[in-house]
C-alpha positions as CSV (number, residue, x, y, z in Angstrom):
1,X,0.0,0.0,0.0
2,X,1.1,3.2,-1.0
3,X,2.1,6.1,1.3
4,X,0.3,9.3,1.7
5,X,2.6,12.3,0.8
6,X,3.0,14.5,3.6
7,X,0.7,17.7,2.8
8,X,3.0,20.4,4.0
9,X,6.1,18.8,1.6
10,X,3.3,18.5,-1.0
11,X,2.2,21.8,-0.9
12,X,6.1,23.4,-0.8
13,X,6.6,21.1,-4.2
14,X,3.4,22.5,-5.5
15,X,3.9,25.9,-4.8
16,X,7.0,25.6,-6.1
17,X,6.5,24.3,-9.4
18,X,3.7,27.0,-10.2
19,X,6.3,29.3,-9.6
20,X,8.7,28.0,-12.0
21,X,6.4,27.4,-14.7
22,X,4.8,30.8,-14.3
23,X,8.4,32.4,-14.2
24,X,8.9,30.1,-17.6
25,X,5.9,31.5,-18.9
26,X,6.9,34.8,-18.1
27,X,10.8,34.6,-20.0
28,X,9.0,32.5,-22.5
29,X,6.4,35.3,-23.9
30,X,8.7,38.2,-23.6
31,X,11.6,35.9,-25.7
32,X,8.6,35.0,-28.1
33,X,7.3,38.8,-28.4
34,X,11.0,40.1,-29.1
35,X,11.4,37.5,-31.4
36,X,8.4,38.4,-33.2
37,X,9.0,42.0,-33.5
38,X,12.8,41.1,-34.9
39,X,10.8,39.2,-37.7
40,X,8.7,41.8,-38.0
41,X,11.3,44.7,-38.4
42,X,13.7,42.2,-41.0
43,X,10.4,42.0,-43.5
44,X,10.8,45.7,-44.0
45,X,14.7,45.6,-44.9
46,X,15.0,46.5,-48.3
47,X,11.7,47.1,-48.9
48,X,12.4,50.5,-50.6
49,X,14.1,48.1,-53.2
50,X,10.5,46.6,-54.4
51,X,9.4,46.8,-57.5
52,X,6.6,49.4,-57.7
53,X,7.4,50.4,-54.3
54,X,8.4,54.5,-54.9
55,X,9.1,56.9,-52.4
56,X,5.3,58.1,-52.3
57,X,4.4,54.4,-51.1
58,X,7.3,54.1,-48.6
59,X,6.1,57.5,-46.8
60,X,2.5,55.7,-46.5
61,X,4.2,52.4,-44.9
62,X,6.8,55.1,-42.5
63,X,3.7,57.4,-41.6
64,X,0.9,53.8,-40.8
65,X,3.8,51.7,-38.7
66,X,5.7,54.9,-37.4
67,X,9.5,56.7,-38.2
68,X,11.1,54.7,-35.6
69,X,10.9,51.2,-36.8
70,X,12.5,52.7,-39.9
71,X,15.4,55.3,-38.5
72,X,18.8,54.6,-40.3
73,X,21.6,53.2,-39.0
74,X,24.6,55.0,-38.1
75,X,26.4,52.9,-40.3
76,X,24.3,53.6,-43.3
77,X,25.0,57.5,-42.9
């Protein structure tokens, strides 16, 4: 016949695995959001390069997602 686990050690282990897997949870979603918003920023690289993407349609696209997702690089100046 099987033991009982003691409830105070079982509620320690408890407690303590909800906290790690909401600190994981936590490291995981901000990892995942940067990660998103890399691969978001890289699909406008060269974008100016387009066919039938002029300077009129590039302001559009700079004015909609704003100027700061498209500064220039000081080592493009």
């Amino acid at each position: 016949m099987a033991k009982k686990p003691n409830p105070v050690i079982q509620k320690a282990r408890d407690e303590g695995y909800n906290a790690g897997f909401n600190a994981g949870m936590k490291l995981g979603f901000e990892q995942g959001k940067y990660s998103a918003c890399m691969h978001f920023a890289d699909q406008f690289e060269g974008l100016e390069k387009v066919p039938g993407i002029g300077p009129k349609s590039m302001e559009k696209v700079v004015n909609h997602f704003g100027e700061e997702l498209f500064q220039k690089s000081t080592k493009e100046a």
